[in-house]
C-alpha positions in Angstrom: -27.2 -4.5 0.9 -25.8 -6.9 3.5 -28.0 -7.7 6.4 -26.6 -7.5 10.1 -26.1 -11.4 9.9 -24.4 -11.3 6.9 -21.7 -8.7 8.4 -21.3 -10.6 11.5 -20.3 -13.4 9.4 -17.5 -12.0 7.7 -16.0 -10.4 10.6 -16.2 -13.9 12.2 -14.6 -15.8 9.2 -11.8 -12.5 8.6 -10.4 -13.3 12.7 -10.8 -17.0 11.9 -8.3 -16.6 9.0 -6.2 -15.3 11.4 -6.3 -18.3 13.4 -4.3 -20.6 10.8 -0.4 -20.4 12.4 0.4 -21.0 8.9 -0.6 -17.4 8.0 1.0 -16.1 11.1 4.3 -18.1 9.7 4.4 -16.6 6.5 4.2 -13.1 8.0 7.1 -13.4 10.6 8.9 -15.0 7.8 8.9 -11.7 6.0 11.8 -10.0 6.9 11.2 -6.6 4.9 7.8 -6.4 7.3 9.6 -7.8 10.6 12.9 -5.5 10.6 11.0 -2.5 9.4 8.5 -2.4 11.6 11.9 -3.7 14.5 14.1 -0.8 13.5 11.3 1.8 13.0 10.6 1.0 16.8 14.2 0.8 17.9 15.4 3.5 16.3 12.6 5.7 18.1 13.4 4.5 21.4 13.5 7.8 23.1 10.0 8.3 21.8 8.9 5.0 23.5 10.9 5.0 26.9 8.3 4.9 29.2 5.4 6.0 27.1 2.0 4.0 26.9 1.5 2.3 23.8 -1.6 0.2 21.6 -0.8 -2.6 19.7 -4.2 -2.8 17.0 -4.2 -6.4 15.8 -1.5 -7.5 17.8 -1.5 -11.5 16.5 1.2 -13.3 17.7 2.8 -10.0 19.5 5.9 -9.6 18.6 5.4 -5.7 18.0 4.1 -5.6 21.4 7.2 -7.3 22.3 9.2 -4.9 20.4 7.8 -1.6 21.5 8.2 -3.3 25.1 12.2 -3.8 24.7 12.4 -0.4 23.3 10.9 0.7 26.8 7.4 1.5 27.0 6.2 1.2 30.5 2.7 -0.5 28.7 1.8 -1.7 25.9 -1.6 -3.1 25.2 -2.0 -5.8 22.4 -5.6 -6.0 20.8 -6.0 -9.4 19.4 -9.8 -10.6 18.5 -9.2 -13.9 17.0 -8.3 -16.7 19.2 -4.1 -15.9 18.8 -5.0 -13.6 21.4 -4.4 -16.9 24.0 -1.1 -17.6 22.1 0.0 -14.1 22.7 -0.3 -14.1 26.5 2.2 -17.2 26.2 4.8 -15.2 23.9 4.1 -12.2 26.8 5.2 -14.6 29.5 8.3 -16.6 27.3 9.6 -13.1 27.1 9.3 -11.6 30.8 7.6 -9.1 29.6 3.7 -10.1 31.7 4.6 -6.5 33.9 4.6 -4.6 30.8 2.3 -5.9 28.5 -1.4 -6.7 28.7 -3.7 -9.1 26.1 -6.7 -8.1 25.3 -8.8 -10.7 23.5 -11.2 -8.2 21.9 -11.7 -6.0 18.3 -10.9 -2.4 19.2 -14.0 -1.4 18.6 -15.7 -3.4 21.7 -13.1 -2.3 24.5 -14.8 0.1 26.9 -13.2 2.9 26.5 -13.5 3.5 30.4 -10.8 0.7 30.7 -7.8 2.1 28.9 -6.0 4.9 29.7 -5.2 7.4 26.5 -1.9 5.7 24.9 0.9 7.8 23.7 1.8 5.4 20.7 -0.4 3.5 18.2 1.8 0.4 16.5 -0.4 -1.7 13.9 0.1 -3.9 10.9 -2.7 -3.1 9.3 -1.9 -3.1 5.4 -3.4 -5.9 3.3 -2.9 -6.5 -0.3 -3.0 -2.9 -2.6 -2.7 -1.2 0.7 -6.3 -1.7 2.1 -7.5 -5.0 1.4 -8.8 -6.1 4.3 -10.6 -3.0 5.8 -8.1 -3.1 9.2 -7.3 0.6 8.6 -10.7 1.3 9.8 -9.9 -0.5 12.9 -6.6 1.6 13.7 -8.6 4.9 12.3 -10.8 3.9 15.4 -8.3 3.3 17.9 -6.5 6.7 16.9 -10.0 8.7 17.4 -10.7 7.4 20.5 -7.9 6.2 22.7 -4.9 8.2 21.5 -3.7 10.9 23.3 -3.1 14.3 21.6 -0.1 14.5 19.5 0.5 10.9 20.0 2.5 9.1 17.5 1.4 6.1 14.5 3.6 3.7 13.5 2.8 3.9 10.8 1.9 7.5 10.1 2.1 7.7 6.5 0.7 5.3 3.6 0.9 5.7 0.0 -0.4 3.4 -3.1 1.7 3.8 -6.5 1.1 1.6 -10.2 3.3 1.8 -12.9 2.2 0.1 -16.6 4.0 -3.3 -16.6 4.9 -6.0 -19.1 3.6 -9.9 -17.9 5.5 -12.8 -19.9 3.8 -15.3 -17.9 0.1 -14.1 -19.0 0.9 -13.3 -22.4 4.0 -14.4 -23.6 3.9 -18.0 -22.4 0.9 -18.9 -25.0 2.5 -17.9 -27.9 4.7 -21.7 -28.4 4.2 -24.3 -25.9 6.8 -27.0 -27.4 6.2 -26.3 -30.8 2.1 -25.6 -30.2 0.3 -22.6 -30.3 -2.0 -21.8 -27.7 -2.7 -17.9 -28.3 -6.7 -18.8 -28.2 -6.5 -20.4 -24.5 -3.8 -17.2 -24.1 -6.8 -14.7 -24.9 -9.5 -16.8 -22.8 -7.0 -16.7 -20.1 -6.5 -13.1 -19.7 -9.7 -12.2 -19.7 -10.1 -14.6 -16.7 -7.6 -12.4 -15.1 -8.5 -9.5 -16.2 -11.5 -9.9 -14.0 -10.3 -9.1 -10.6 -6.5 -8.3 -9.3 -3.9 -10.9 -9.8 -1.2 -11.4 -6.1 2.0 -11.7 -8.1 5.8 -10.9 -7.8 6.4 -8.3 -10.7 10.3 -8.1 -12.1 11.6 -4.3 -11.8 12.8 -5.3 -15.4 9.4 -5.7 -16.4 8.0 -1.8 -15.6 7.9 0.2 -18.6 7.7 3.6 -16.6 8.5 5.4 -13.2 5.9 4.8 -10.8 3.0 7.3 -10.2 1.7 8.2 -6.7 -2.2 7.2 -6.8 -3.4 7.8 -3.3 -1.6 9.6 -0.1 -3.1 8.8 3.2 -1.6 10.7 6.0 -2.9 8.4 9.0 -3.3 11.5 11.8 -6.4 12.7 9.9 -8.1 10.2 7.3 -11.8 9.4 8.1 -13.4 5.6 7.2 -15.3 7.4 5.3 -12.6 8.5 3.6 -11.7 5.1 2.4 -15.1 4.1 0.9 -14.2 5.3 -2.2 -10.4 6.4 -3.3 -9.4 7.7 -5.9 -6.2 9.6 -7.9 -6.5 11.8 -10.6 -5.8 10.8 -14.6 -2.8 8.8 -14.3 0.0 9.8 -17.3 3.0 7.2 -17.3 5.2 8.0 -19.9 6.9 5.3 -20.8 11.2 4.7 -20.6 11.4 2.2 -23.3 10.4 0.5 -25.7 7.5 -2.6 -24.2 4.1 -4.1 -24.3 1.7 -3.2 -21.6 0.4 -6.0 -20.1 -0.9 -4.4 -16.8 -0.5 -2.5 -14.1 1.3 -3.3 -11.3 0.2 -1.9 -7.9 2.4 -1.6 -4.8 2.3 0.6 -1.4 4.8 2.1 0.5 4.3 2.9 4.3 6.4 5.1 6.5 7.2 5.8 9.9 7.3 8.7 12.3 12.0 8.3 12.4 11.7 8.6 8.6 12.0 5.2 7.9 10.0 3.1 5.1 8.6 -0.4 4.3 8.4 -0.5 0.7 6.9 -3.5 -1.1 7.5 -1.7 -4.9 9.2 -4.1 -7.4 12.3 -2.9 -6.7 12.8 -3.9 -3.4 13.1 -7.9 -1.9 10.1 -9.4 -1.8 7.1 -9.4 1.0 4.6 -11.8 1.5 2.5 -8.7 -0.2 4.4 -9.3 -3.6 2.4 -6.6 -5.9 -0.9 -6.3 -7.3 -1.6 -6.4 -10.7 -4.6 -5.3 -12.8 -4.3 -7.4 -16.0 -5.3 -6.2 -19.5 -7.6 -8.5 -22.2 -5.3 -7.5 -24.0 -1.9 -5.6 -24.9 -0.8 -2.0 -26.0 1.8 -1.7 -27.9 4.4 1.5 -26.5 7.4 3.2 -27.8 10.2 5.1 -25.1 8.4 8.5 -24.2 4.7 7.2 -25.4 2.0 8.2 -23.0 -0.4 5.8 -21.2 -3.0 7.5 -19.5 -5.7 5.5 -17.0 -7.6 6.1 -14.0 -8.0 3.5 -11.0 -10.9 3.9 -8.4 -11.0 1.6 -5.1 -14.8 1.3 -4.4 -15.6 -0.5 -0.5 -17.7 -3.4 -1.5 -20.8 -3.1 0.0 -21.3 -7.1 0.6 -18.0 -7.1 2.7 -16.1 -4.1 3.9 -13.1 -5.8 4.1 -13.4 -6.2 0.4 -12.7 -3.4 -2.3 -14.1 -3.3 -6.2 -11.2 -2.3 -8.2 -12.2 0.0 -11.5 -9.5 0.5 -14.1 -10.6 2.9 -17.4 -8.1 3.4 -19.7 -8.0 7.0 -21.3 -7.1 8.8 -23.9 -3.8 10.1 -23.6 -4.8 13.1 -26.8 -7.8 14.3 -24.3 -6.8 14.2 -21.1 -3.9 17.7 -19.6 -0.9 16.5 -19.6 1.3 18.3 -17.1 3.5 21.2 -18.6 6.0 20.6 -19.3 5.6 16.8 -20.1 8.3 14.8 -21.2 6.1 12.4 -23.7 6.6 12.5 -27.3 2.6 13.9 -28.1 3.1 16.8 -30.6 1.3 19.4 -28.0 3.7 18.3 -25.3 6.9 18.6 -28.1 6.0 22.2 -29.1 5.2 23.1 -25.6 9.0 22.4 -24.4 10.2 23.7 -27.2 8.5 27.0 -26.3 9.5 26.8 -22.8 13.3 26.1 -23.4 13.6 28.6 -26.1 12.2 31.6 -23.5 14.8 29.9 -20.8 17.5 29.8 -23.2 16.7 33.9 -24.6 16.2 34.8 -20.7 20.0 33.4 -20.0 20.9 35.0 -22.8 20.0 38.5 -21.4 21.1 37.6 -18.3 24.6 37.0 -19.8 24.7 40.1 -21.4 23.5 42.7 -18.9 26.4 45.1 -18.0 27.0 45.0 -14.4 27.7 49.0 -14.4 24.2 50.0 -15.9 
């Protein structure tokens, strides 16, 4: 276990990070993050007209800024790193110093005599696979203690999905280097990987099935404790063509209280977030409508609470229940919808030829 020292050190070094303008760059660079998080706010103006809101991990402000030309009467920003003194500047370049307030401090240390319950609570909080980074405990703490009741998060709903996934560039790209062979430094290489999560833009081409929802966090009620350890049922992708899995590729989806999403799923442009991806040793070879059947746990590390242990076991598709009915080509799952589609078929049958006059 970590000492108190030990903590203290990686929640110094996490706000330091944060302290690079070069990070800060890449994130208001993003528009997919930027003009989701603009129009969720702007489109919900009537819910922030002269309402208080809480900006957790503020950075450089501009959702303070945001909420502030949407209307609220307050907003306070949280910043603990040392962006906190670049904020103030942004508050004043934008005439907005009557309006919003700085505070250089982690939520957690603000006396909670000082702030007066807040109506919204706007955060950024989602790191790589959702919850890298551990700042949902953060918000999670701001909710319990200075939101007011029936008060609004922006966002108020997170979810994690993986789909099995083909990777040219970790398999493929061994097979003939100019003429050479390489498959050996190919094998050595994705075991490397396979070792912890690979950051990487995944091609929608390169999904072999529809995505499966892993984890569903509705942010009004989740606990930390909660998020020590998550963890979806079996997984069963079935698979829409014909492929080599490679991997799995992990992506969230947040959304906000108007309805509106930010999605970082292959499908969509491309975030700073790209997608996560669990590689395999080695590959499986699939057919359309084969089943792949895993199951992915997020374990806190307990050497750094930012940190999570990623735990993917791949099962057997023959032993685990598969839904009914399920669309794979497994002989169980075959004779299953036959049955069910020959009892719909005879009950429209009889439907058809009841006489209306008996």
């Amino acid at each position: 276990m970590s000492n108190n020292s030990d903590i203290h050190q990686n929640i110094d070094k996490y706000f330091m990070s944060y302290e690079d303008f070069d990070v800060h760059q890449l994130m208001l660079s993003d528009k997919s993050r930027i003009l989701s998080y603009k129009n969720a706010i702007f489109d919900s103006k009537d819910k922030f007209t002269n309402k208080t809101v809480m900006d957790v991990g503020a950075g450089t402000g501009i959702l303070s800024i945001f909420c502030a030309q949407a209307g609220a009467k307050k907003v306070y920003a949280i910043e603990a790193s040392q962006v906190a003194k670049i904020a103030k500047e942004v508050v004043i370049e934008n005439n907005f110093t009557d309006v919003i307030e700085v505070i250089e401090s982690s939520v957690e240390h603000i006396e909670l005599s000082l702030i007066d319950k807040v109506d919204i609570i706007v955060s950024e909080w989602m790191g790589f696979y959702l919850i890298h980074e551990g700042m949902l405990d953060s918000v999670i703490f701001a909710r319990d203690n200075f939101l007011k009741e029936n008060g609004l998060m922006f966002p108020s709903i997170a979810k994690l999905y993986a789909a099995p996934c083909q990777l040219p560039s970790f398999f493929d790209f061994w097979d003939d280097i100019h003429g050479v062979q390489m498959k050996c430094v190919g094998k050595e290489h994705r075991r490397l990987k396979s070792l912890k999560p690979e950051v990487s833009i995944v091609n929608d081409e390169n999904l072999l099935c529809d995505s499966n929802l892993l984890i569903w966090l509705n942010l009004y009620d989740v606990t930390v404790e909660e998020l020590n350890t998550l963890s979806g049922d079996n997984t069963i992708a079935i698979c829409q063509k014909d492929g080599k899995c490679q991997g799995i590729c992990i992506w969230f989806v947040v959304e906000f209280p108007n309805g509106s999403e930010l999605s970082t799923a292959p499908s969509c442009e491309p975030t700073h977030w790209k997608q996560t991806v669990i590689v395999l040793p080695s590959e499986i070879e699939l057919s359309k409508s084969d089943p792949l059947t895993y199951k992915l746990n997020l374990n806190r590390s307990e050497e750094n609470s930012r940190f999570y242990n990623m735990e993917l076991t791949m099962l057997d598709s023959a032993e685990v229940e598969h839904e009914i009915p399920c669309c794979c080509n497994m002989t169980k799952c075959l004779i299953m919808r036959t049955y069910i589609e020959k009892q719909q078929l005879n009950a429209n049958n009889l439907i058809t030829n009841v006489n209306p006059d008996d």
